[in-house]
C-alpha positions in Angstrom: 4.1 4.8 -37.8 2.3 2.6 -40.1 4.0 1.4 -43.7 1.6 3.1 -46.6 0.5 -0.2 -47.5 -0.7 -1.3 -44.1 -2.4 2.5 -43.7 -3.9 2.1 -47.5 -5.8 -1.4 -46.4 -7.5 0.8 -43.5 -9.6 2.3 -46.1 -12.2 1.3 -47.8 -12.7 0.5 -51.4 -14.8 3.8 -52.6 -12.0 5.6 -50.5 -9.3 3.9 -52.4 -10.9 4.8 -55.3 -11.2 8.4 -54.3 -7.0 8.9 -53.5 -6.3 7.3 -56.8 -8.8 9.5 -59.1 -7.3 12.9 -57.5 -3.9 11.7 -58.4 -4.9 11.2 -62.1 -4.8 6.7 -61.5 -7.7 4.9 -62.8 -8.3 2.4 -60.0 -12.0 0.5 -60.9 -13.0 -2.9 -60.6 -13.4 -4.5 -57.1 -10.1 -6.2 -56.3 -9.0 -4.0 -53.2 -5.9 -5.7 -53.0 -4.6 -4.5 -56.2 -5.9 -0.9 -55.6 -3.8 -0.8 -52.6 -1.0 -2.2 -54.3 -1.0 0.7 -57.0 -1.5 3.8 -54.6 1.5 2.3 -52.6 3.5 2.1 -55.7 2.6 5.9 -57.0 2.5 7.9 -54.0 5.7 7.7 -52.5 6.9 8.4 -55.8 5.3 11.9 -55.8 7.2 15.4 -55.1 5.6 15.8 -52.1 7.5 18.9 -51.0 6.4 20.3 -54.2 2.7 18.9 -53.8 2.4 20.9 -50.5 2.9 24.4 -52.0 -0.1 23.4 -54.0 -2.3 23.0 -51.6 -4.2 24.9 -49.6 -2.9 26.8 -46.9 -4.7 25.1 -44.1 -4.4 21.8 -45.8 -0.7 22.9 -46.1 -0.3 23.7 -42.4 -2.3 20.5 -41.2 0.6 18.6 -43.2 3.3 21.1 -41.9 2.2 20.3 -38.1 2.4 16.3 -38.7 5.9 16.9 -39.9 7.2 19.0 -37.5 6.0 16.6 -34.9 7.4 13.5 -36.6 4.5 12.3 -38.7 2.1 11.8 -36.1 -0.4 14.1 -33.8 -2.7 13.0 -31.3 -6.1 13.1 -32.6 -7.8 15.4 -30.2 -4.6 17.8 -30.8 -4.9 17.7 -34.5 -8.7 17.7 -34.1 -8.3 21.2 -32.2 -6.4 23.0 -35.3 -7.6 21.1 -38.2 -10.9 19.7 -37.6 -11.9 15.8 -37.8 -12.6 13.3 -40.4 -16.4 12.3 -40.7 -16.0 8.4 -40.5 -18.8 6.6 -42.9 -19.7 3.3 -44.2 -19.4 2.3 -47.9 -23.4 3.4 -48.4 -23.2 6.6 -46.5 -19.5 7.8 -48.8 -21.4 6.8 -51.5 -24.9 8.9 -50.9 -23.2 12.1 -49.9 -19.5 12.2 -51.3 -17.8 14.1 -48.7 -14.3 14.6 -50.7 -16.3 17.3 -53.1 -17.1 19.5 -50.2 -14.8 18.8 -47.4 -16.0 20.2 -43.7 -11.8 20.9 -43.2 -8.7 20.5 -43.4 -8.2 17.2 -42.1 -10.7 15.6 -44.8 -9.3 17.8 -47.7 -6.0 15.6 -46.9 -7.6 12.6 -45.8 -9.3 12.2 -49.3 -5.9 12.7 -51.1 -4.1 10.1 -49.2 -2.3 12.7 -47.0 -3.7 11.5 -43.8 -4.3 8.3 -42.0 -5.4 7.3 -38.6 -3.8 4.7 -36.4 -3.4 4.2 -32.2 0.3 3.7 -31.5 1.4 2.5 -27.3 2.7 5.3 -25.5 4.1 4.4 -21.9 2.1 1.0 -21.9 -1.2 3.1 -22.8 -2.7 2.9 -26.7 -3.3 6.3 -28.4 -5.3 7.4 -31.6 -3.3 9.4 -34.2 -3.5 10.8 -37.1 -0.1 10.3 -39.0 1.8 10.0 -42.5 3.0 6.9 -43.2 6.8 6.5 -43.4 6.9 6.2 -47.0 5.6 9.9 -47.2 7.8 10.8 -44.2 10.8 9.8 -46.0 10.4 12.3 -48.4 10.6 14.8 -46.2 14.7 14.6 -44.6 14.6 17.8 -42.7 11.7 18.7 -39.7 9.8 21.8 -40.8 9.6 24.6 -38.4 7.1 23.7 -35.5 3.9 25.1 -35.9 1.1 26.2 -33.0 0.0 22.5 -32.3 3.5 20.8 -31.6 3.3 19.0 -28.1 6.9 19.3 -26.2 7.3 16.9 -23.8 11.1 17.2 -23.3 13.4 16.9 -19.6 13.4 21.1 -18.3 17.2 21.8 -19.3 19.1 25.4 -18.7 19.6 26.7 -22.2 21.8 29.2 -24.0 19.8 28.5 -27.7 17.4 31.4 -29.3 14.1 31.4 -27.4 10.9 32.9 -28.4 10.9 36.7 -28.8 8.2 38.6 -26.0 7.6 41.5 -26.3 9.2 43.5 -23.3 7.2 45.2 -20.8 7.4 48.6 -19.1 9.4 48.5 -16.2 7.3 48.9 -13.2 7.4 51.7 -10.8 8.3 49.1 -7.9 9.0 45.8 -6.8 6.2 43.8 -5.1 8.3 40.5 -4.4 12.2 40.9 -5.1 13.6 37.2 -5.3 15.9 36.4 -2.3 18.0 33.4 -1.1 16.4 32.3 1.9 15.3 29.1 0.2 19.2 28.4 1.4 18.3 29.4 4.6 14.9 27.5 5.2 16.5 24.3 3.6 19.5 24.7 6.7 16.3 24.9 9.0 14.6 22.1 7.7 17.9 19.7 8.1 18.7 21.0 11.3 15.5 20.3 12.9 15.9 16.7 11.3 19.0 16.7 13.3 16.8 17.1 16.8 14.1 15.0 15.2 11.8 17.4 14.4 10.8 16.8 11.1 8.2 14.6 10.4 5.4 13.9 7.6 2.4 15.4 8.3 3.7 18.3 11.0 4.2 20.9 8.7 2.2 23.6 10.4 4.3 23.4 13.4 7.6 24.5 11.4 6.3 27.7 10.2 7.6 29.6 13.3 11.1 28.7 12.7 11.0 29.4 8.7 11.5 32.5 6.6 8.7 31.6 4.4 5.4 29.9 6.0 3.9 29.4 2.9 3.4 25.3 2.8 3.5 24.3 -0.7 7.3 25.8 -0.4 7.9 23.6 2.1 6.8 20.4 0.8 8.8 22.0 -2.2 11.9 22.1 -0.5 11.1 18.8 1.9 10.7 16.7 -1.7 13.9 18.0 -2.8 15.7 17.6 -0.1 14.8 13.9 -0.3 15.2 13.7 -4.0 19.0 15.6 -3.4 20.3 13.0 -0.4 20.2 16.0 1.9 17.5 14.5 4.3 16.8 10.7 4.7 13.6 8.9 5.7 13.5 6.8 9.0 10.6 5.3 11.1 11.0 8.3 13.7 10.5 11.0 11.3 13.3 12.4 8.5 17.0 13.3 9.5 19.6 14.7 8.1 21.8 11.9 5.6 25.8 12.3 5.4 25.9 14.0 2.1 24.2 17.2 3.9 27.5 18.4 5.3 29.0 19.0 1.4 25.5 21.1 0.7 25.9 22.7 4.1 29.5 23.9 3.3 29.3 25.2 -0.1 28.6 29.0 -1.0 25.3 30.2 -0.9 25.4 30.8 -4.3 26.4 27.1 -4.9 23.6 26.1 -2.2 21.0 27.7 -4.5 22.0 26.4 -7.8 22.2 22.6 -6.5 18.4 23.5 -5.1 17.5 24.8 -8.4 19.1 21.8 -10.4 17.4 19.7 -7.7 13.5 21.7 -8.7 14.1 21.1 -12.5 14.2 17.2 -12.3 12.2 16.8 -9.3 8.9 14.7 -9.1 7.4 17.5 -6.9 4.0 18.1 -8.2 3.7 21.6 -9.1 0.1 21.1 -10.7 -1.4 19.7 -7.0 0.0 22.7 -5.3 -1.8 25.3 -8.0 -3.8 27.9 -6.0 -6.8 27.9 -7.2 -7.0 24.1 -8.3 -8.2 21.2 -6.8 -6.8 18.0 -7.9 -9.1 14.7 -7.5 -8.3 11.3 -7.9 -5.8 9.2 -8.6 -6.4 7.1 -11.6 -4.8 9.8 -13.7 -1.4 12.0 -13.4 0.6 14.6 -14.9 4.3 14.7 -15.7 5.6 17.7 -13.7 9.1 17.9 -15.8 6.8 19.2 -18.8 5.4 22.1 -17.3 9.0 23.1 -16.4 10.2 22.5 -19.7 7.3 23.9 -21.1 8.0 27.7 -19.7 12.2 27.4 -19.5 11.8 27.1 -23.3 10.3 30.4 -23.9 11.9 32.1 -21.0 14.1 35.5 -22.4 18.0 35.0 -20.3 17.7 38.6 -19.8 17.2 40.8 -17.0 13.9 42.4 -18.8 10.6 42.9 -17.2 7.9 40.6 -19.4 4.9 39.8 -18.7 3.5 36.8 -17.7 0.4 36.9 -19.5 1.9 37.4 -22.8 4.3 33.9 -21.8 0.7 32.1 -21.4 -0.2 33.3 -24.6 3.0 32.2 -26.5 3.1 28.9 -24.9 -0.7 28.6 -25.8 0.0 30.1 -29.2 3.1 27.4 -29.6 3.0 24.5 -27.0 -0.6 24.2 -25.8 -0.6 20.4 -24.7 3.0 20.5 -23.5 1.9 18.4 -20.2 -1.3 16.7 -22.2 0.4 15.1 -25.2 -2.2 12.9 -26.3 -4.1 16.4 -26.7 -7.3 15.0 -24.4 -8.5 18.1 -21.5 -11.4 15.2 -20.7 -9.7 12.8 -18.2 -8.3 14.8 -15.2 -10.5 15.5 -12.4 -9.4 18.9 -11.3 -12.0 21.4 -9.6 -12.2 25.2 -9.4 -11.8 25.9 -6.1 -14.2 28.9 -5.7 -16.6 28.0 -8.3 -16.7 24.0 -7.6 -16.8 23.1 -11.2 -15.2 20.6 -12.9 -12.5 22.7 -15.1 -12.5 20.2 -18.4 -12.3 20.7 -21.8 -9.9 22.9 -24.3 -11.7 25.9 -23.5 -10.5 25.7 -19.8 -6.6 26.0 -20.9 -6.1 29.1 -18.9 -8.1 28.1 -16.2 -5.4 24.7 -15.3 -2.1 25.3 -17.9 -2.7 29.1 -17.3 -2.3 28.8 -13.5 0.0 26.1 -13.4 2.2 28.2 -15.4 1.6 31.8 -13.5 2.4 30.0 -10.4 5.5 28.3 -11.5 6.3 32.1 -12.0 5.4 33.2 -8.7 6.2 30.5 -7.0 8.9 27.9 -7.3 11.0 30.6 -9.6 10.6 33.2 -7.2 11.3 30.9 -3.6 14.9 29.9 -5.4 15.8 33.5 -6.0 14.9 33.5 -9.5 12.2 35.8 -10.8 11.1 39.3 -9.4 7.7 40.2 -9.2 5.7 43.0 -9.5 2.0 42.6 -9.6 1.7 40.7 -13.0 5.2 41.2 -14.5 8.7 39.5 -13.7 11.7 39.8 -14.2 14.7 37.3 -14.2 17.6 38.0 -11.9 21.2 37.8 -12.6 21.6 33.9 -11.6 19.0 33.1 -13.3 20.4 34.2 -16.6 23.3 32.6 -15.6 21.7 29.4 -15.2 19.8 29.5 -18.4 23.2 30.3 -20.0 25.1 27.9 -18.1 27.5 30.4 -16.7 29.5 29.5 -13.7 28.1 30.8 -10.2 29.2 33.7 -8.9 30.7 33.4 -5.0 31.1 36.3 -2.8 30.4 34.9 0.6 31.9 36.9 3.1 31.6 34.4 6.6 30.6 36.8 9.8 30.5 35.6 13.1 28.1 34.4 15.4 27.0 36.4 18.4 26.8 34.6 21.9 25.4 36.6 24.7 25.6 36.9 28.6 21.5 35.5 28.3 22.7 31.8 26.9 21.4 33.0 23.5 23.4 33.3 20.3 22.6 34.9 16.9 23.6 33.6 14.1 23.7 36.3 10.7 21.8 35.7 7.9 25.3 35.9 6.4 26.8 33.2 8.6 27.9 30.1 7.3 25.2 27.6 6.8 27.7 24.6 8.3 28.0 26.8 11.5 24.1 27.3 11.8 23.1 23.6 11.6 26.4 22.7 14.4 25.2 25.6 16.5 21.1 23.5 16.4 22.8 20.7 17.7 23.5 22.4 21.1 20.8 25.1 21.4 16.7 25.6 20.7 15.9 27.3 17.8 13.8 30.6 18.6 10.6 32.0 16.2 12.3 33.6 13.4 11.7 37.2 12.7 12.4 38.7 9.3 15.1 40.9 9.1 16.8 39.3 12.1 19.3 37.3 12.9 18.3 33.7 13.5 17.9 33.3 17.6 18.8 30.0 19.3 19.0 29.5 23.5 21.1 27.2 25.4 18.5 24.9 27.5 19.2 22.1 30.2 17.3 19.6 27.4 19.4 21.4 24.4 22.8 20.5 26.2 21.4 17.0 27.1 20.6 16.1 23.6 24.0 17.3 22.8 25.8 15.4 25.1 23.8 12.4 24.3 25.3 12.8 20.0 28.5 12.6 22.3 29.1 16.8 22.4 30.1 17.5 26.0 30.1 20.5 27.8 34.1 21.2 26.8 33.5 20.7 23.2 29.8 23.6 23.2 32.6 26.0 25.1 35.2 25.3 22.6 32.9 25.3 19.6 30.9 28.5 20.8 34.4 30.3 21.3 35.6 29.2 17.6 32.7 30.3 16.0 31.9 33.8 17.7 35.9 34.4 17.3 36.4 35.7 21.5 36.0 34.4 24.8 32.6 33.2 25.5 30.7 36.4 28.1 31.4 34.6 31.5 27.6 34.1 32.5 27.3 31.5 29.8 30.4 29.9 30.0 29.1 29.4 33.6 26.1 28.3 33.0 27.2 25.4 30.8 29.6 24.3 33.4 27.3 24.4 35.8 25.0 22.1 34.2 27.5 19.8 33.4 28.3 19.4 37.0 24.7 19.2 38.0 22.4 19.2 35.4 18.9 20.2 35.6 18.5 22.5 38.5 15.9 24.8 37.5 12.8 24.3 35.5 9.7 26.8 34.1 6.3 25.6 33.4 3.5 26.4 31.8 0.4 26.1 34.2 -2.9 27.2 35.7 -3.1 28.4 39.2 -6.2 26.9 41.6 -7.2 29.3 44.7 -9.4 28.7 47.2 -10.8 30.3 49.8 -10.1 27.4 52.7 -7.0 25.4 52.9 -10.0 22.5 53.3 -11.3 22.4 49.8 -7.6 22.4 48.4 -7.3 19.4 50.9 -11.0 17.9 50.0 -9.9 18.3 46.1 -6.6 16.4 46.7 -8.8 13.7 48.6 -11.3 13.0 46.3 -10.3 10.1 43.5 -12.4 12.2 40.5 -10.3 15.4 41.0 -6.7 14.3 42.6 -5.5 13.1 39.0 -5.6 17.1 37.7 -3.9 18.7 40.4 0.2 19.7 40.5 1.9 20.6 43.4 0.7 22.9 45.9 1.8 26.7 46.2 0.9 27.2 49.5 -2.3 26.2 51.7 -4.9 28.0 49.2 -3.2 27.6 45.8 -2.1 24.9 43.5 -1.1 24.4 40.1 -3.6 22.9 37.8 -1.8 21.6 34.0 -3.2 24.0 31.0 -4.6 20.6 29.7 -6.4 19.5 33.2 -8.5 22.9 33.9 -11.6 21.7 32.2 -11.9 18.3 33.1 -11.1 19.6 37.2 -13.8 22.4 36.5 -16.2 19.4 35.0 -15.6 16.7 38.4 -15.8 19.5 41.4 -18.7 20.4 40.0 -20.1 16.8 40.7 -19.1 17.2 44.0 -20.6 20.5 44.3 -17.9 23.0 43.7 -18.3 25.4 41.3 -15.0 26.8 40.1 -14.7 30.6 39.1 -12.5 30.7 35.7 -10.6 33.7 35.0 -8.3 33.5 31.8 
């Protein structure tokens, strides 16, 4: 910060006056200049560490907090713990001498020359202060301990330091949410359907059939990091899978899941917009996801201990309040509560934005990459995520199964499978809705094989790749069948349609006739049926009743 001269000029002369008589220096007359020029002579010449232990304890800990945190606090953080400083004019100091009866801390020290107030640029933006000058900084070598009001703003690292102590909690008689790895699992999904070009912004919805976990935060968790990772690629037809997906594909799953998690701790994904509960506004203001993550890793216990998560809140309210507000302001955000519709601004409404964002990065991004078990309110850390707190090495113990191809055309792939073999065997077969607990479905399909042979896999290659993977001969009825289409391709089709029956082959005929109601009819089953498109039925029911038909709808 600010030289002790430079801070001293800030003042005025009464003020100047004021530092000087408590430190026994008999500053009258009027020269300003020369009053300044003596308190910056005798004050950094004071035992300050000495001085401290004099004072009292809150005026101690207000001076504790600005060295812990490098001199300097944001003045609506400092504000919070220590109170302000009453700012008046030479007449007004004069009239009611506020250094005899100070409102708080913060004037107690402002009066002894202890404090100052400055605005410092922080990423291009200037921010008031309160701070020590670096002549009284020098005096102090070593950081104090950090006290309740220092903001953290660090990069989320894995640690294997002493965190805070919480206190344990009972263990719970069962588990509500065990963690799982099926973030592996939904992340091979997601880059094989980039493979068939089924990915794309905005579709999200229509992916949740084909997913372990339709929960869409997770997946725009898992789409930003797959981005951020080099695993998927963004093109004008949608996202698709880039080259360096085949390493991530053939690694462990164990492996898989750390490179997701390392992926999560740097990521730009907004945790704060995906809040339940929240409702972000605007976009004249943003938040620095990184610090929210660093915020809780810091105080997380590497221990396989049930805590819980309300007594985390309350440490890292207790400790590191403005970890992702370090200018200390709860003013400038526009963020809504959801069911009330209010405005959630203000101090007072920590728990109702930091205390959800934190509770959810719980129950949420921790527990989708397998790292936390819930139960109700409490958690628990699993064994790799002690590990990567501690920075131990993973774990493998992959055991690769096969994959099962039936007589039908359809194959199921173990959730054990390799991940490598999964995405290869999407690139010849539709995917089938995924139920939990099952292997994942796919079915060979005249359009599967096309698009295959059109990424230059022919029919020889899906028989020898289906027979290398499943580890036998291929059941005769589907080796058929792909050599059957290969000769001749298409040969049978099913569609989904309505059927149109009438009583006389002559309305069918008058319907086919007429120019308002040829354009919704399909082919004809007969003289007294034909099929109508699911998405032509209302408009064909709309123009024969124009020409006085009235069709009977039974669906």
């Amino acid at each position: 910060m600010l030289p002790l001269k430079n801070a001293l000029q800030d003042h005025d002369l009464i003020v100047l006056r004021v530092i000087g008589e408590w430190w026994e220096l008999d500053l009258t007359g009027s020269n300003k200049a020369a009053c300044v020029k003596e308190l910056a002579k005798v004050l950094p010449q004071l035992d300050l560490a000495d001085e401290i232990g004099a004072l009292a304890p809150e005026e101690a800990a207000a001076l504790q907090a600005l060295l812990a945190n490098g001199g300097r606090l944001p003045v609506a953080t400092f504000v919070r713990q220590f109170g302000d400083v009453r700012m008046m004019g030479p007449a007004a100091l004069e009239r009611d001498e506020p250094w005899y009866e100070p409102e708080n801390a913060a004037e107690a020290i402002w009066y002894k020359g202890l404090l100052y107030k400055g605005f410092a640029e922080v990423d291009g933006v200037p921010k008031e202060y309160f701070y020590l000058p670096n002549e009284l900084m020098a005096q102090f070598p070593a950081p104090v301990q950090e006290t309740a009001v220092s903001p953290k703003t660090s990069t989320p690292s894995p640690k294997s330091t002493a965190v805070a102590a919480l206190p344990p909690a009972p263990p719970p008689s069962d588990i509500t949410a065990a963690a799982t790895t099926d973030a592996v699992d939904d992340m091979t999904t997601l880059l094989a359907l980039a493979q068939r070009g089924q990915l794309h912004e905005g579709q999200a919805k229509a992916l949740r059939p084909y997913l372990y976990h339709p929960n869409l935060s997770r997946l725009a968790m898992l789409t930003t990091i797959g981005l951020e990772m080099g695993l998927l690629r963004e093109t004008a037809e949608g996202y698709r899978p880039a080259r360096t997906a085949v390493e991530w594909l053939q690694k462990s799953r164990e492996a898989q899941l750390r490179a997701l998690v390392e992926g999560w701790r740097t990521s730009a994904w907004n945790e704060l917009r995906h809040t339940p509960h929240l409702v972000c506004e605007g976009s004249g203001w943003q938040n620095d996801p990184t610090a929210a993550r660093a915020a809780l890793l810091e105080v997380l216990t590497p221990s396989e201990t049930w805590f819980a998560t309300a007594d985390v809140l309350a440490h890292i309210k207790q400790t590191n309040p403005d970890f992702q507000r370090p200018n200390g302001n709860y003013d400038t955000w526009y963020i809504r509560d959801e069911e009330m519709g209010d405005y959630v601004t203000g101090f007072e409404n920590w728990a109702a934005v930091e205390g959800r964002l934190l509770a959810f990065l719980v129950q949420g991004p921790l527990h989708w990459l397998g790292l936390t078990d819930l139960s109700n309110s409490l958690y628990r850390l699993t064994p790799r995520a002690v590990a990567w707190l501690t920075h131990q090495p993973i774990r493998d113990n992959d055991v690769a199964v096969p994959i099962l191809v039936h007589p039908d055309a359809t194959m199921l792939v173990p959730f054990n499978a390799d991940r490598y073999q999964r995405f290869q065997v999407a690139r010849i077969a539709e995917p089938l809705p995924v139920e939990v607990g099952k292997p994942f479905g796919y079915r060979l399909t005249p359009r599967s094989l096309a698009e295959a042979h059109a990424q230059g896999i022919n029919a020889e290659r899906v028989v020898e790749f289906l027979q290398k993977v499943s580890t036998r001969p291929l059941p005769p009825s589907t080796k058929r069948a792909i050599e059957r289409w290969a000769s001749n391709g298409t040969e049978a089709r099913i569609e989904q349609g309505v059927i149109l029956r009438v009583k006389e082959p002559e309305i069918l005929e008058k319907l086919r006739q007429h120019a308002k109601t040829r354009p919704f009819l399909g082919e004809s089953i007969g003289d007294l049926a034909a099929i109508v498109p699911t998405s032509h039925w209302p408009e064909l029911c709309a123009q024969a009743a124009q020409l006085g038909l009235l069709l009977e709808v039974e669906m």
